[in-house]
C-alpha positions as CSV (number, residue, x, y, z in Angstrom):
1,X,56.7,-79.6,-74.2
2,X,55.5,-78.6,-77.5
3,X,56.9,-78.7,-80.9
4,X,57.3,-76.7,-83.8
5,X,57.1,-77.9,-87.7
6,X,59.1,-76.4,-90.1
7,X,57.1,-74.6,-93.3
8,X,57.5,-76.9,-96.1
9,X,59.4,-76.2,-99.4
10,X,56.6,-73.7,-101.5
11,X,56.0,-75.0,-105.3
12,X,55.8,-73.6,-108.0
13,X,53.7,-76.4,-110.3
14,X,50.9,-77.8,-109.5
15,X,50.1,-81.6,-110.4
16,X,46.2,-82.5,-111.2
17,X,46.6,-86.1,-111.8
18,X,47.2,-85.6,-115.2
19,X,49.2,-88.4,-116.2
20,X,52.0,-86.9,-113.1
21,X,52.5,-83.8,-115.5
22,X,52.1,-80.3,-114.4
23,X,50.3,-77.7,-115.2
24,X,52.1,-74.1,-114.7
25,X,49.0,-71.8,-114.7
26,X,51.2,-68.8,-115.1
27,X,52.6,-69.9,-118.0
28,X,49.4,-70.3,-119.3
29,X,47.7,-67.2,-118.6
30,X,51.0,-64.9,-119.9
31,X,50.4,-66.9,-123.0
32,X,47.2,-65.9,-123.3
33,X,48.1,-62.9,-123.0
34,X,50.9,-62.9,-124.9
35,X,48.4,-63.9,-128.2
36,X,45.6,-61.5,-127.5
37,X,48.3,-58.5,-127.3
38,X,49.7,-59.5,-130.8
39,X,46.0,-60.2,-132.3
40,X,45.6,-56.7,-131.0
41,X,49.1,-55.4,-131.3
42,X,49.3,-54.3,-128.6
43,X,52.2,-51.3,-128.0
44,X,55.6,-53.1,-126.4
45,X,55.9,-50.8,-123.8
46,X,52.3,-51.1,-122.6
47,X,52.1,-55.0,-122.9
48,X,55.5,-55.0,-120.4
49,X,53.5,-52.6,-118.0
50,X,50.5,-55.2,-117.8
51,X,52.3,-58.5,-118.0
52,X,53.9,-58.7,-114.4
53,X,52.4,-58.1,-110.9
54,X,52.7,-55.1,-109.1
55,X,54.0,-56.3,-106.0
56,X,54.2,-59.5,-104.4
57,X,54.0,-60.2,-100.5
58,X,55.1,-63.6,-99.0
59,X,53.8,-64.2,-95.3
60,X,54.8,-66.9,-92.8
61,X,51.5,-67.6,-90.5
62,X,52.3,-69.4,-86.8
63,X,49.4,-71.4,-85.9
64,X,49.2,-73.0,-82.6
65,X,47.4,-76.5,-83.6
66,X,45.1,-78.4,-80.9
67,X,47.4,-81.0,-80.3
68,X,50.2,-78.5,-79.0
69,X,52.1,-78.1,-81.9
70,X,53.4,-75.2,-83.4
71,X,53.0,-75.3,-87.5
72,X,54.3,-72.6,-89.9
73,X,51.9,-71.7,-93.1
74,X,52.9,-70.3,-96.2
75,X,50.7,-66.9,-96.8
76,X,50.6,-65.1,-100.5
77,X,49.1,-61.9,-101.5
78,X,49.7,-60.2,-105.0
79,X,48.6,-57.6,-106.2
80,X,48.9,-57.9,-110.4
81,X,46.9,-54.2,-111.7
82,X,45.3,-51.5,-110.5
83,X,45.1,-48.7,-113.1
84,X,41.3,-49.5,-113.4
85,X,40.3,-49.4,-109.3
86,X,41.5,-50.9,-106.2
87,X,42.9,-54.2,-106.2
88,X,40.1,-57.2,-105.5
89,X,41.0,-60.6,-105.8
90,X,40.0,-64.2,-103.4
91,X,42.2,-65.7,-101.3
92,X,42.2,-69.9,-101.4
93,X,43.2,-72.2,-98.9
94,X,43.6,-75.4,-100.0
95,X,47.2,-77.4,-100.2
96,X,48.5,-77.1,-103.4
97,X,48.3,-73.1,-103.3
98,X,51.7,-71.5,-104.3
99,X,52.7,-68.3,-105.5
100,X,53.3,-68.7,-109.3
101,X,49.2,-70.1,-109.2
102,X,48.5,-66.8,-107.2
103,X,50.6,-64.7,-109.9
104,X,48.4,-66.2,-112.5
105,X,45.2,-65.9,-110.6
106,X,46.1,-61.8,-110.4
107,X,46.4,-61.3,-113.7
108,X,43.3,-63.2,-113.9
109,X,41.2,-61.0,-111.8
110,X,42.2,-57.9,-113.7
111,X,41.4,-59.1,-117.0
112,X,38.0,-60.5,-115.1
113,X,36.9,-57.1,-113.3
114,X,37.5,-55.0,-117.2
115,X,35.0,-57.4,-119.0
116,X,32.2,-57.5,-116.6
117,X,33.3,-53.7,-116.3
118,X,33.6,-52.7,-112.5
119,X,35.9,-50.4,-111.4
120,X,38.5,-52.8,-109.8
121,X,41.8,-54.0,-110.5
122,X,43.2,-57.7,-110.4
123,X,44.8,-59.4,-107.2
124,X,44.9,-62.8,-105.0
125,X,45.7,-64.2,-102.3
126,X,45.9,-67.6,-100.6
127,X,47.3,-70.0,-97.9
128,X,49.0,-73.4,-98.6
129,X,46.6,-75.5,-96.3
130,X,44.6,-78.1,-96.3
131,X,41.1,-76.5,-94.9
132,X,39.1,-79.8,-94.2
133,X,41.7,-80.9,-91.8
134,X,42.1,-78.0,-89.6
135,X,39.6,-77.5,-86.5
136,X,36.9,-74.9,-86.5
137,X,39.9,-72.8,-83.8
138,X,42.7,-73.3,-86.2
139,X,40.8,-72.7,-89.2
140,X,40.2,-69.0,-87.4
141,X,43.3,-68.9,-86.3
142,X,44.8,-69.2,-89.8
143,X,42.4,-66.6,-90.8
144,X,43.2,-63.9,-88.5
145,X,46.4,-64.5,-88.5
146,X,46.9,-64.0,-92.4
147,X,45.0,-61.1,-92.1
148,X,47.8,-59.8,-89.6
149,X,50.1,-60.4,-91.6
150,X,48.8,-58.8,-94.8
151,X,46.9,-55.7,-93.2
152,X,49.4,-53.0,-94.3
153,X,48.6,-53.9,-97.9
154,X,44.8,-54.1,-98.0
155,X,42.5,-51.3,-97.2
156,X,38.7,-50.2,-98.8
157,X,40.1,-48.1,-101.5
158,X,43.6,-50.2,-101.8
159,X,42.9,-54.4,-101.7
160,X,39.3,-55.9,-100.7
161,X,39.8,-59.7,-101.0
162,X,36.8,-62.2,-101.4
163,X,36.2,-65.7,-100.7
164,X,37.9,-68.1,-103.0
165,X,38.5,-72.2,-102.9
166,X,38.2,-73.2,-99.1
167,X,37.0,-70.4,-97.5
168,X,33.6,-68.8,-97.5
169,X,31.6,-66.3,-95.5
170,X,32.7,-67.1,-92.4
171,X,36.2,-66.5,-92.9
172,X,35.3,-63.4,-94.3
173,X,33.6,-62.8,-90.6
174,X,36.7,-63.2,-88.9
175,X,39.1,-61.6,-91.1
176,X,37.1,-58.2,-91.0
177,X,37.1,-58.5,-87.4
178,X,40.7,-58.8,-86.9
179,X,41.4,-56.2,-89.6
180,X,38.9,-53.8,-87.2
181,X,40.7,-54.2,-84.2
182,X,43.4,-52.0,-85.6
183,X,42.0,-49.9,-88.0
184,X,37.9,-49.4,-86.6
185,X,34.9,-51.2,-87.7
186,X,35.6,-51.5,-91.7
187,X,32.9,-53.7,-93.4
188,X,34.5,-53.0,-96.9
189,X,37.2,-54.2,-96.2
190,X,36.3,-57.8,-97.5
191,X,33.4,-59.0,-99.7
192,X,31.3,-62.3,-99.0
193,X,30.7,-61.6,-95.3
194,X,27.2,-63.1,-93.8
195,X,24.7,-60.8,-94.6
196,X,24.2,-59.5,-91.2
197,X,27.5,-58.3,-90.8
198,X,27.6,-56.3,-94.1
199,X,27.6,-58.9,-97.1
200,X,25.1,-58.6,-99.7
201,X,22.0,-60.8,-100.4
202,X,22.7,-63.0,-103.7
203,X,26.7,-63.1,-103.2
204,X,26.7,-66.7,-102.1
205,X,25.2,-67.5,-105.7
206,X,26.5,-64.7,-107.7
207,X,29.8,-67.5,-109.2
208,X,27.7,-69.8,-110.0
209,X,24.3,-67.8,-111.0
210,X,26.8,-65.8,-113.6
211,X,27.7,-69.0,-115.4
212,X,24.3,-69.4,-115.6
213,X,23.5,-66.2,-117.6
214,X,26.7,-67.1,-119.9
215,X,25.8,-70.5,-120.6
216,X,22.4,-69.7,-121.4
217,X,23.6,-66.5,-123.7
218,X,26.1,-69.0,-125.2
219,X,23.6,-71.4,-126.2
220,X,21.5,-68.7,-127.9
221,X,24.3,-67.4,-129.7
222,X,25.7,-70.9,-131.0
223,X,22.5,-72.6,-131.9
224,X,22.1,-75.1,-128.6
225,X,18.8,-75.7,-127.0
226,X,19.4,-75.0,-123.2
227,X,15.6,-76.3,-122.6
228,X,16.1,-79.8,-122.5
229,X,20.4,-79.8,-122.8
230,X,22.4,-82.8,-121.4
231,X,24.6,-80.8,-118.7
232,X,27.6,-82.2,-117.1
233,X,29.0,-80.0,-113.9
234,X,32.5,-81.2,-112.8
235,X,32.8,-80.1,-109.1
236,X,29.9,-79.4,-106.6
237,X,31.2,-76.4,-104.8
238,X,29.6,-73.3,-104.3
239,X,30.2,-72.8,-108.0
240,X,29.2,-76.0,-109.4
241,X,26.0,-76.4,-107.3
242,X,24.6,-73.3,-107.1
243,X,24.8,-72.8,-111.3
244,X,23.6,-76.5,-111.6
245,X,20.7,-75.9,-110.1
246,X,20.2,-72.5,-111.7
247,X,20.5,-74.2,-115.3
248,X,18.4,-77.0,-114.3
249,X,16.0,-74.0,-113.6
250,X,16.1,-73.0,-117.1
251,X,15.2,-76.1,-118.2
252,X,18.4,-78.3,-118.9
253,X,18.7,-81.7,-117.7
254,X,22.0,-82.0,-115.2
255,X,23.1,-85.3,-115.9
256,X,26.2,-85.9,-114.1
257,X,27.8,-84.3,-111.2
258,X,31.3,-84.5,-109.3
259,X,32.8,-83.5,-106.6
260,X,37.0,-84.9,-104.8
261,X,35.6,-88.1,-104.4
262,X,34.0,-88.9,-107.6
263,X,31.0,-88.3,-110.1
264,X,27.6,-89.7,-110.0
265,X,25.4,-89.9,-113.3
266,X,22.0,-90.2,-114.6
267,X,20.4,-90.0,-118.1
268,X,16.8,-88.8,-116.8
269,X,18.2,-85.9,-115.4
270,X,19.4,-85.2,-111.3
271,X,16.6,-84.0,-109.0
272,X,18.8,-81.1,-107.8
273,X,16.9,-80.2,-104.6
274,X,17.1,-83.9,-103.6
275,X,20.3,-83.9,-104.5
276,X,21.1,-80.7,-102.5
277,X,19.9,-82.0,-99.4
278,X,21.8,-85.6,-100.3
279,X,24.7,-83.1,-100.2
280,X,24.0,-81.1,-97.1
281,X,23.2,-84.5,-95.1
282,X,26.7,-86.6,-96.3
283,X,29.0,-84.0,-97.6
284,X,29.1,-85.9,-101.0
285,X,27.4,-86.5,-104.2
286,X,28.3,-89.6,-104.0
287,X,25.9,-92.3,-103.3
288,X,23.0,-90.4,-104.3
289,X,19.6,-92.4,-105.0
290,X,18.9,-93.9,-108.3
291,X,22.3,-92.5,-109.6
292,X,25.4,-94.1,-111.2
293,X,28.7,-93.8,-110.0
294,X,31.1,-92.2,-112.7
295,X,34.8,-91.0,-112.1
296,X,36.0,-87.4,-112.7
297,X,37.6,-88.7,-115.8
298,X,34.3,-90.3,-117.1
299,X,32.3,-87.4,-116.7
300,X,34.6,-85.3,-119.0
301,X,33.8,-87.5,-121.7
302,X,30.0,-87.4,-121.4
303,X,28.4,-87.4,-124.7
304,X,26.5,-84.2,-123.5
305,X,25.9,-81.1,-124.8
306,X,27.5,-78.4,-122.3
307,X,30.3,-79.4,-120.2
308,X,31.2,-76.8,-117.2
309,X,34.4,-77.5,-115.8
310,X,33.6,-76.5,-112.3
311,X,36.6,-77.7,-110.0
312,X,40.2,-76.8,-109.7
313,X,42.1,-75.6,-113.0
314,X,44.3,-78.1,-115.4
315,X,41.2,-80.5,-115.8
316,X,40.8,-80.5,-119.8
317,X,44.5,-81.0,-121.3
318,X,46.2,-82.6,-124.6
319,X,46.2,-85.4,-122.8
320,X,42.1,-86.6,-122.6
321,X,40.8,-83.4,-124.7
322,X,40.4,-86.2,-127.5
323,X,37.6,-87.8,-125.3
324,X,35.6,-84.8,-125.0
325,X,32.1,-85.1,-126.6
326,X,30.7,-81.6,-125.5
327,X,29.9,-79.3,-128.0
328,X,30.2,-76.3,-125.3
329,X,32.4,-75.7,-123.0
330,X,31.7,-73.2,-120.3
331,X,35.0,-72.7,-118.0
332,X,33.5,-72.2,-114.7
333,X,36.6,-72.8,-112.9
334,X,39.9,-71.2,-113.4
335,X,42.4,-72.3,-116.1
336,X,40.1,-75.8,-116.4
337,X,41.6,-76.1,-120.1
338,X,45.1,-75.8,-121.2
339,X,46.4,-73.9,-124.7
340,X,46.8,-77.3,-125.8
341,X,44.0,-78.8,-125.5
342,X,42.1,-75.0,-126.2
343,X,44.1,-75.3,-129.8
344,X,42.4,-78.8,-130.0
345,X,38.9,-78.4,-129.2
346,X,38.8,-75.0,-131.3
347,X,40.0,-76.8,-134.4
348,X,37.2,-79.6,-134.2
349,X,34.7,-76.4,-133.7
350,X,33.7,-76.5,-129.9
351,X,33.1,-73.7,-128.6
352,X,35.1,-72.6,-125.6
353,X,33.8,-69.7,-123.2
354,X,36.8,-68.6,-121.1
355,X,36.6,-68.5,-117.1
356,X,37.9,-64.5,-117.4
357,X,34.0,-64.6,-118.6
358,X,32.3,-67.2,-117.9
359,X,32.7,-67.2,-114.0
360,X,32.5,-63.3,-113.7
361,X,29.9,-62.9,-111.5
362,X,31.4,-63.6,-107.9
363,X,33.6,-60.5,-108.6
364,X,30.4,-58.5,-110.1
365,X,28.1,-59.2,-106.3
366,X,31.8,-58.5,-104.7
367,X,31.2,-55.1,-106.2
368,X,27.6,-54.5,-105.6
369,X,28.4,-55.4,-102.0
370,X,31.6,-53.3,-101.6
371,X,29.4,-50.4,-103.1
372,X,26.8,-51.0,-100.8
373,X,29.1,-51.1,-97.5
374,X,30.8,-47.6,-98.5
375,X,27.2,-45.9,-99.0
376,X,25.7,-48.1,-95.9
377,X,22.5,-48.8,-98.0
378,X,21.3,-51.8,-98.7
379,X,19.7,-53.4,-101.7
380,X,17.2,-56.1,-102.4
381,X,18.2,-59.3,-103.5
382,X,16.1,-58.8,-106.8
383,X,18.3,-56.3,-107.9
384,X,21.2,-57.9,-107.1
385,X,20.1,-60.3,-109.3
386,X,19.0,-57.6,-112.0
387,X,22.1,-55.7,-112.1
388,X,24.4,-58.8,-112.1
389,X,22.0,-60.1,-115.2
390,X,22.4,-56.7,-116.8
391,X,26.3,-56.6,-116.3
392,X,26.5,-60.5,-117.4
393,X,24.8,-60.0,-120.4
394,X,26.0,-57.2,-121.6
395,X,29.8,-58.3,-121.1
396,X,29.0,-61.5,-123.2
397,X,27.4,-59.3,-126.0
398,X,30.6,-57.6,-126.2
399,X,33.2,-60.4,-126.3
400,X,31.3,-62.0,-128.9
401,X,30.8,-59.0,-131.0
402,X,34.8,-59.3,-131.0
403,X,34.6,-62.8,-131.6
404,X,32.4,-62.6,-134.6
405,X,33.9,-58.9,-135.7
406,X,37.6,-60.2,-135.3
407,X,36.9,-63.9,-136.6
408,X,38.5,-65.4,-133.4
409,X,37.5,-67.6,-130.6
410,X,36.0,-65.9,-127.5
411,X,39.0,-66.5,-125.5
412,X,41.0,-64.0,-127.6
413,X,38.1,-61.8,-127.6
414,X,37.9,-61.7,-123.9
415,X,41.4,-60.8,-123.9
416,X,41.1,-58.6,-126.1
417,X,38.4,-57.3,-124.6
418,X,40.0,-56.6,-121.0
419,X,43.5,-55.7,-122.8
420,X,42.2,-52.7,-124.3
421,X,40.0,-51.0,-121.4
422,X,43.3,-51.9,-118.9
423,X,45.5,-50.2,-121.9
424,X,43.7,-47.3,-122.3
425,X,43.7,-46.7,-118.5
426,X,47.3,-47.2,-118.2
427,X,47.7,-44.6,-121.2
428,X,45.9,-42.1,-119.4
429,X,47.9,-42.3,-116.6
430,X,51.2,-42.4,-118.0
């Protein structure tokens, strides 16, 4: 006989540690909003037209786990904007997913897709799970049936999600697969797939190769020395590794690293391809050769030069922004630093680039490779590259043109930035 588990209660606050407070990421981004639209006064009517989702979709997904049991996952897809292109957004599995950090990860994505300017709108998705525990089955079970349940809102000109937190290519893979067997073979119909089944060379690095391109523009623009620059990377995901290594390329010295079960330090600098394969071999930074075991906590308050918060969001808040040393900050991750403790770094001068930004480029390869499914062409991976450097560097010249024109930190820039090309499509439609 088998049994069934009941769903657990969905949250709607996420705790990161912080001293047991939590962090409402929706909260956060609407007041972002909310203070870029009044910097730009904004029209009422238009600001209540781009403030809430479009529709929401709630999902219940039956997986049938090894051991016999029947467990019930909680399934969210939102779709926040789409004046400006289909709706493209991730969707994350991991176990603190809930819909209010969906919401805010919509809004997000729309904002995200105007500054890099592609011709998307903003949406997410995600699964309350906990991805390392499930079985390579359940994990594909999970995936097709989420898909199953969302099908009758995505489509190639309606929703394309992406890979997010806890999934990757292969997930992609499956759910394009189930999504065929009902509506034909449909490679569009997600981004970062496995390049032989349609994905796009450069798409596993595009996150963390864009946060690259901004940090470097950054430090031209602020007057920091990225050749030779003490770099600290909180979280070694695909994000966090793949830009790590990309700065280190550029001459920085990475000198502390982290991942969920701690950080690991050195002042000489991390080897990053011995480190890589330290990672692919263990699954951890931790224990690397010749390097110093750190906490999370510690590496935040590194006396180095750029700081990339590269993990999950809430990490920088009122509560330990007082230890940070950094002089930049580049928000690789989503929502890593509260208004708080944003109010509190930009009054002692550090500079700040926001993730709507900073982390741009997974969504800019999503593009290329959508682009490149519907016209079934392919393109090299040098001018992947090329084109995602040209669309990086280009959307930083413009935020901080805004910055410097409008005497405001590049967070309200960005906003502002994103605000006005989503307002002037919604006008034009209205």
């Amino acid at each position: 006989m088998t049994t069934a588990t009941a769903p657990a209660k969905p949250v709607t606050k996420r705790n990161n540690g912080n001293n047991g407070k939590h962090v409402d990421f929706f909260r956060i981004v609407d007041q972002q909003f909310q203070i870029a639209a009044d910097h730009m006064k904004l029209d009422p009517e238009i600001q209540l037209m781009l403030r809430f989702p479009y529709r929401e979709l709630v999902v219940q997904i039956p997986v049938r786990m090894d051991d016999g049991r029947l467990e019930m996952f909680h399934g969210y897809r939102v779709h926040h904007n789409a004046v400006r292109g289909p709706y493209k957004g991730g969707l994350r599995f991991h176990h603190e997913v809930d819909l209010n950090e969906v919401r805010s990860l919509a809004a997000l994505m729309t904002w995200k897709t105007a500054i890099v300017d592609v011709p998307f709108g903003g949406a997410k998705g995600g699964v309350t799970c906990d991805p390392r525990s499930l079985s390579r089955r359940e994990l594909q079970s999970l995936s097709r049936g989420f898909m199953r349940k969302i099908d009758m809102a995505l489509g190639v000109y309606r929703d394309i999600p992406a890979p997010d937190v806890g999934t990757n290519g292969q997930v992609m893979a499956w759910m394009m697969d189930e999504y065929g067997k009902k509506h034909g073979y449909t490679p569009a119909i997600v981004t970062g797939k496995p390049v032989n089944l349609g994905g796009s060379l450069g798409r596993e690095e595009a996150t963390g190769r864009g946060v690259m391109v901004i940090t470097r523009e950054a430090c031209k623009s602020y007057g920091v020395e990225l050749n030779g620059a003490r770099v600290a990377v909180q979280g070694f995901g695909n994000v966090g590794s793949w830009a790590s290594r990309l700065i280190a390329q550029e001459g920085a010295k990475i000198v502390a690293v982290s991942d969920v079960n701690g950080g690991i330090s050195c002042e000489a600098g991390l080897d990053m391809t011995k480190l890589g394969e330290h990672v692919a071999s263990t699954g951890t930074v931790m224990d690397f050769a010749g390097s110093t075991k750190i906490t999370n906590d510690e590496l935040l308050s590194l006396n180095v030069d750029v700081l990339i918060p590269a993990a999950l969001g809430g990490a920088i808040t009122k509560d330990n922004v007082g230890d940070i040393k950094a002089k930049l900050i580049v928000e690789a991750a989503n929502s890593p630093v509260t208004p708080a403790a944003d109010e509190a770094l930009r009054s002692r001068d550090v500079i700040v680039v926001p993730d709507i930004l900073a982390n741009g480029g997974g969504v800019t390869v999503s593009y290329f490779e959508w682009v490149q499914n519907l016209q079934q062409f392919n393109w090299t991976h040098q001018r992947v590259n090329e084109e995602l450097e040209a669309k990086m560097v280009t959307a930083f010249g413009s935020v901080h043109e805004r910055s410097v024109t409008g005497k405001t930190s590049l967070r309200i820039a960005s906003y502002v930035e994103a605000l006005d090309k989503v307002a002037k499509a919604t006008e034009l439609r209205v």
